[in-house]
N, C-alpha and C positions, 0 to 999 in steps of 0.2 A: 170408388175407393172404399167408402162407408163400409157397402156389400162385402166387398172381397175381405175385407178384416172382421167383418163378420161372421160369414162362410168359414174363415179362416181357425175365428174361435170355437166354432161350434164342432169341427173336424178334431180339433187338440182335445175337445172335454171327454175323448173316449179314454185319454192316455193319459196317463200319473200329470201332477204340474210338473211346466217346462221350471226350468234353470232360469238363475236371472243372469248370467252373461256372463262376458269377461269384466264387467264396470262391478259386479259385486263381488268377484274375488278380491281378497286382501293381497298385499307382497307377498310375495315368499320369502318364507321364517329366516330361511340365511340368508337374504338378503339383504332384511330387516337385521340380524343381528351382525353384521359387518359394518353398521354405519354407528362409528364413535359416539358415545354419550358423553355430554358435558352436565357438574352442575354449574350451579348460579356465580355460589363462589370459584369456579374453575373458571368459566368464561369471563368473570369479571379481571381475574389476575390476567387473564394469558393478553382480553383486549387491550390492558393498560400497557403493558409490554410493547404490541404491534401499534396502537395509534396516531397516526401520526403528528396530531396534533396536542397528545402528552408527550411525547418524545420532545417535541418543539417547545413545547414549555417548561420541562426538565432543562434543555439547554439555557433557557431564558433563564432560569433560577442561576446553572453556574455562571453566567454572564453576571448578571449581576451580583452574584456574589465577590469577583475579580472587582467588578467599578467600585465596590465597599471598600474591597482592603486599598485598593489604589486612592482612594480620597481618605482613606487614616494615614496610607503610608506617605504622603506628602506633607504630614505634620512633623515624623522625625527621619524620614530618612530622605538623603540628596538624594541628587540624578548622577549618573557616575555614568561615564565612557570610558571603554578602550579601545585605539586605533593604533594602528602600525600600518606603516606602505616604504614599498620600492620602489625607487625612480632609476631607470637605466637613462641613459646618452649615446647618442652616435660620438661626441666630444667631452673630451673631460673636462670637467668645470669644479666650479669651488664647491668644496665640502665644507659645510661649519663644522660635524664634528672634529674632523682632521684636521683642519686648518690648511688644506693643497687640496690637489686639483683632484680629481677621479672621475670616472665613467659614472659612475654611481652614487647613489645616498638611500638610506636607511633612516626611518625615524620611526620612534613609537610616543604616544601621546595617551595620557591619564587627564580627563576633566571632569572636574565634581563642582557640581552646583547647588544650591539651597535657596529657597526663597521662603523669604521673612516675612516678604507682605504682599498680595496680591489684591486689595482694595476689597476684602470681605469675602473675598470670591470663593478661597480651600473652603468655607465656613459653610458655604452656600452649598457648593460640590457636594460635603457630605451629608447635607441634608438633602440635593439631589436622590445621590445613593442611595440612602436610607428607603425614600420610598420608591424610588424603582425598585428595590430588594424586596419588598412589604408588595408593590405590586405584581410582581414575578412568584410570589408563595400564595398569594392569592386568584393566580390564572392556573398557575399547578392545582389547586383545588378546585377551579371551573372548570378545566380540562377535564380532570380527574373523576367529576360528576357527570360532565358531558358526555363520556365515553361510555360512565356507566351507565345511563339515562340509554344511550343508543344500543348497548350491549342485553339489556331489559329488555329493550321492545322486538331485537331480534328471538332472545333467549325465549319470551312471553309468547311471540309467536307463532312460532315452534309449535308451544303445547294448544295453543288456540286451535292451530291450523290441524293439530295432528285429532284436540276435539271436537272440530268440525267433519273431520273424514269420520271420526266415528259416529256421528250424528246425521251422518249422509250414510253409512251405511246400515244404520237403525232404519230409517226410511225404506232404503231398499229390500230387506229385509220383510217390513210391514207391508210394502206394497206385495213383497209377492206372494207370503201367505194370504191376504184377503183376494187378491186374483186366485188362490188355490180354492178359498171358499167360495168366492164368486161363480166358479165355473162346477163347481159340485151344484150349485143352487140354479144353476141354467136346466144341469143334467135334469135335476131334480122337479126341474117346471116352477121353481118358487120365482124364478126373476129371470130378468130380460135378459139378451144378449150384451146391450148395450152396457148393463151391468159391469161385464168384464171387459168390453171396448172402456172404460173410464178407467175401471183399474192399470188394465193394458200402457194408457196414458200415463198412467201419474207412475207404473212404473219405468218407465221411457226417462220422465223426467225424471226423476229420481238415481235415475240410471249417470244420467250425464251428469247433474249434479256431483256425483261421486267423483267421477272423474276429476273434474273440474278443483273439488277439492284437493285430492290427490297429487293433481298438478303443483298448484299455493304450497301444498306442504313440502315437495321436493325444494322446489325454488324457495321457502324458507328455510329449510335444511341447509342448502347451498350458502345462503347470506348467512346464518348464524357459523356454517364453517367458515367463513370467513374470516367472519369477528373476527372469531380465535387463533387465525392463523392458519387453517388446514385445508389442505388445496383438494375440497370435496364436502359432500353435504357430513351434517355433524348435527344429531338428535339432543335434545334437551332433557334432563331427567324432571320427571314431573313431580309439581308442586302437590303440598297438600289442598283441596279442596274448601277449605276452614272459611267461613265468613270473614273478613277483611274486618280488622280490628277500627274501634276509633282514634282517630290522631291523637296521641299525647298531649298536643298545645292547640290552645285556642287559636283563633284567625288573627285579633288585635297579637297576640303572643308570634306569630308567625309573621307576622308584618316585619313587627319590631325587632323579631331578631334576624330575617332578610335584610333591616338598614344596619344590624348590629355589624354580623360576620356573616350574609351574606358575600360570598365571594364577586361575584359579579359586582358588586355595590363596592367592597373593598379596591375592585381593582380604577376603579373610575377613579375613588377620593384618593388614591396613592397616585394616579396620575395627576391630577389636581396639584398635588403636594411636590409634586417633582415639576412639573409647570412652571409653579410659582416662586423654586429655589431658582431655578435655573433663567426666570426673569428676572429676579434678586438680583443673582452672579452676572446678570449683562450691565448692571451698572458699576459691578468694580475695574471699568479698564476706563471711567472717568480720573479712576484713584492713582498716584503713583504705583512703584512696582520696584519693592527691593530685594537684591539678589545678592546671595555671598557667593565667589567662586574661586577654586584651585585650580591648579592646569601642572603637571609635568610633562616635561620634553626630553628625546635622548639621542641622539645623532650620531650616525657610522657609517662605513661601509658593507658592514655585514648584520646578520641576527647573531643574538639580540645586540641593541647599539647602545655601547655604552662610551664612548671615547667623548660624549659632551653631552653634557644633561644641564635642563635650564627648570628652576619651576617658580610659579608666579600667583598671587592670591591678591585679591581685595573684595569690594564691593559694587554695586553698579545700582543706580536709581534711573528709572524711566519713567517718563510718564505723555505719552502720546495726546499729540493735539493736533490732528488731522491725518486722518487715512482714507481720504476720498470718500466719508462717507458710512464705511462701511461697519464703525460701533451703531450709528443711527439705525442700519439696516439690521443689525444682528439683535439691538435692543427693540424693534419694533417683531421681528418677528417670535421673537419673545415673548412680547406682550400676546401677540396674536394668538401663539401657543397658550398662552396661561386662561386668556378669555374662551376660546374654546376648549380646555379640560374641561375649567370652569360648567362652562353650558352643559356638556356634555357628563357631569356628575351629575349637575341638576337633573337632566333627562332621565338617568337611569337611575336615579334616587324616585321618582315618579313611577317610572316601570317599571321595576323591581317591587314596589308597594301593587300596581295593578298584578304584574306575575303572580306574585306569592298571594295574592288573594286570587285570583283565578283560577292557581292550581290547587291553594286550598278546597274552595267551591266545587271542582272535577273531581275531589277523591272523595265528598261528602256524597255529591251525587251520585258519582260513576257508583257509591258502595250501598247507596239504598237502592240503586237500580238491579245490584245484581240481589238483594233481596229479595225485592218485588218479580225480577226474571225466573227466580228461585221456587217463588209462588205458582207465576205461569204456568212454570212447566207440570206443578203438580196437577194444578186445575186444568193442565191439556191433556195429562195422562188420563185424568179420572174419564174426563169427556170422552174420551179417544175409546176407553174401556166401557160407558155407556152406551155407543156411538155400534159399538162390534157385535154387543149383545143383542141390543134395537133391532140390528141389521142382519143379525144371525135368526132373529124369530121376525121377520120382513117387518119391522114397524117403524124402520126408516128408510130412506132411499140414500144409493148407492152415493149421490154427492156431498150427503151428510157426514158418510165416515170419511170420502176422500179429503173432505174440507177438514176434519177430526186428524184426520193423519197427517194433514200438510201444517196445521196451527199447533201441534205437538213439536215436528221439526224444526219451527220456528220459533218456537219457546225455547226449544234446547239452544239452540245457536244465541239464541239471543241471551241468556246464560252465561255462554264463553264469550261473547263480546263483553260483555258487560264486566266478569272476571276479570278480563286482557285490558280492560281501560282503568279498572281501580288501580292495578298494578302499576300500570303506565301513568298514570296522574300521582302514585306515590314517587315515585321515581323523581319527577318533574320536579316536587313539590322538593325532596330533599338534595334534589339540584341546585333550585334556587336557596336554599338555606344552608347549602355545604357542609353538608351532617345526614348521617341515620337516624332516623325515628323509630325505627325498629331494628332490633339485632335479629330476630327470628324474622326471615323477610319468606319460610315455607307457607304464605297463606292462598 
């Protein structure tokens, strides 16, 4: 096999270099320009619209905003019914309103009620309310982060995936010009065969490489159309290149304001707070229970009945002392509820301080990484460019520049990772602390 691709190369050095394939053609240009561009601030709007879990937390906000007014409006306003019903008969029977007999009756009924005292409980309720409301604004702002956080990493990757293909195709490019030199330098007697059996190789791999790329960036194209809504891949407009700034706030500073208005952290200590009313409120049905109430009545044979009207008003005290049990059961699970918020603030009072320093630490790193990647690349260039001249006046061997050319590609790449995670560790970072750090987020 060795032979035959040897043979092989030494038949081709009479004739111009080959082409590098279908793997180093780019798209075609209209094909490339019929796939929508989004930018940052577009995909971030359009995701918050489609997600379904800000959708669901928008509704949780008007929910609870309905239990706020309902536990204020139970301080001045009754309960009020209205009913009316028809009663037909096979026999005629006594009518109240008429005072004789008929097939029929008609009545309509108005009842209003008010309670005066519920053993603490309205009291409790809207303190309930309160912080289910408080925590319902502060899962809209998790949500809201959340999405954007996933919308970034699709959006980020996009440009990654699309600087990865151009980083694979730099490669294949370099592999095939130094296979053009290689095979002029066989003609010429300076170098082996084998020479351009290596090249041959590294452009093979190179080759697939690309592809492979190509693929990751369709199938990212596809997910970031998603994001947004669009039933098809959807290009990302690219960011600027600029070194990734330092964070505004220190780490202790980030901690602190994760436990401040961290959302995540808010939304625990509002459940906490809602817990503990509503354990409160299970001990007001020890309490009595005073109620004022009205009631009018109207009786006929027909709509509307007016031939007898009755109406009736007092007050009514309760106060229950055995129902099988089931305040015991209502005030225990209560309790149970309040001790697990409880714990489970504590928890995320604890992780919330690990996160935000975690994610702090990922964007300190991830951004002196892409400095040092920064570096690499230049000191692969230079090498690469020693590496060609060496090997152009034979005073290196052929594995020296393939190794020159494979630690250049991998310096590039390792670049756009490095890039794609500062971004993706800002994101996190301003995730967990329900806030931008940056209004220019082009770096």
């Amino acid at each position: 096999m060795i032979l035959a691709l040897i043979a092989l190369i030494q038949v081709s050095t009479v004739g111009p270099a080959p082409q590098v394939g279908p793997a180093r053609q780019d798209p075609p240009a209209a094909a490339t320009d019929t796939i929508p561009q989004v930018t940052l601030e577009e995909a971030l709007r359009a995701a918050a619209r489609l997600d379904p879990n800000y959708v669901a937390a928008l509704g949780r906000i008007g929910n609870a905003g309905w239990v706020r007014r309902s536990a204020y409006a139970v301080f001045v306003l009754p309960s009020v019914s209205i009913s009316t019903s028809l009663t037909k008969a096979s026999e005629p029977f006594f009518n109240l309103g008429t005072g004789g007999l008929a097939d029929q009756i008609v009545d309509a009924r108005v009842n209003v009620s008010y309670n005066l005292f519920r053993g603490g409980a309205k009291f409790f309720e809207l303190q309930r309310a309160r912080a289910a409301m408080e925590s319902a604004e502060a899962g809209e702002v998790l949500a809201r982060f959340n999405t954007a956080l996933l919308t970034e990493a699709d959006f980020n990757n996009v440009i990654a995936e699309r600087e990865l293909v151009r980083v694979a195709s730099e490669r294949v490019r370099r592999a095939g010009e130094q296979l053009a030199v290689a095979r002029a330098r066989v003609v010429s007697g300076a170098a082996v065969q084998t020479d351009s059996l290596q090249l041959l190789l590294e452009l093979t791999r190179a080759s697939v490489d690309l592809l492979r790329q190509q693929a990751s960036l369709r199938v990212a194209q596809v997910q970031l159309g998603r994001r947004v809504g669009v039933p098809g891949p959807v290009s990302a407009v690219s960011i600027d290149t600029l070194p990734a700034p330092e964070l505004p706030v220190s780490e202790d500073s980030a901690v602190a304001e994760a436990l401040a208005q961290g959302p995540e952290y808010r939304v625990a200590l509002a459940e906490e707070r809602a817990a503990n009313a509503a354990a409160k409120a299970s001990y007001g049905v020890y309490l009595p229970s005073v109620d004022l109430f009205a009631s009018w009545q109207a009786f006929d044979e027909a709509f509307f009945p007016n031939a007898t009207s009755r109406a009736a008003w007092g007050f009514q005290i309760s106060l229950p002392i055995w129902n099988d049990g089931q305040r015991e059961i209502a005030l225990s699970r209560a309790r149970a509820d309040r001790d697990v918020a409880r714990a489970v603030r504590r928890d995320v009072e604890l992780a919330v301080r690990r996160d935000a320093i975690e994610a702090y630490q990922a964007y300190v790193t991830a951004r002196a990484s892409a400095e040092l990647a920064g570096q690499a690349v230049i000191v692969a260039q230079e090498n690469l460019d020693v590496q060609e001249t060496r090997y152009r006046a034979g005073a290196t061997t052929i594995l020296d520049l393939v190794t020159a050319q494979v630690s250049l590609s991998e310096a590039e790449a390792g670049l756009v990772q490095a890039r794609f995670s500062t971004r993706l560790a800002l994101a996190g970072l301003e995730a967990i602390l329900g806030r931008r750090l940056f209004t220019n987020r082009g770096y």
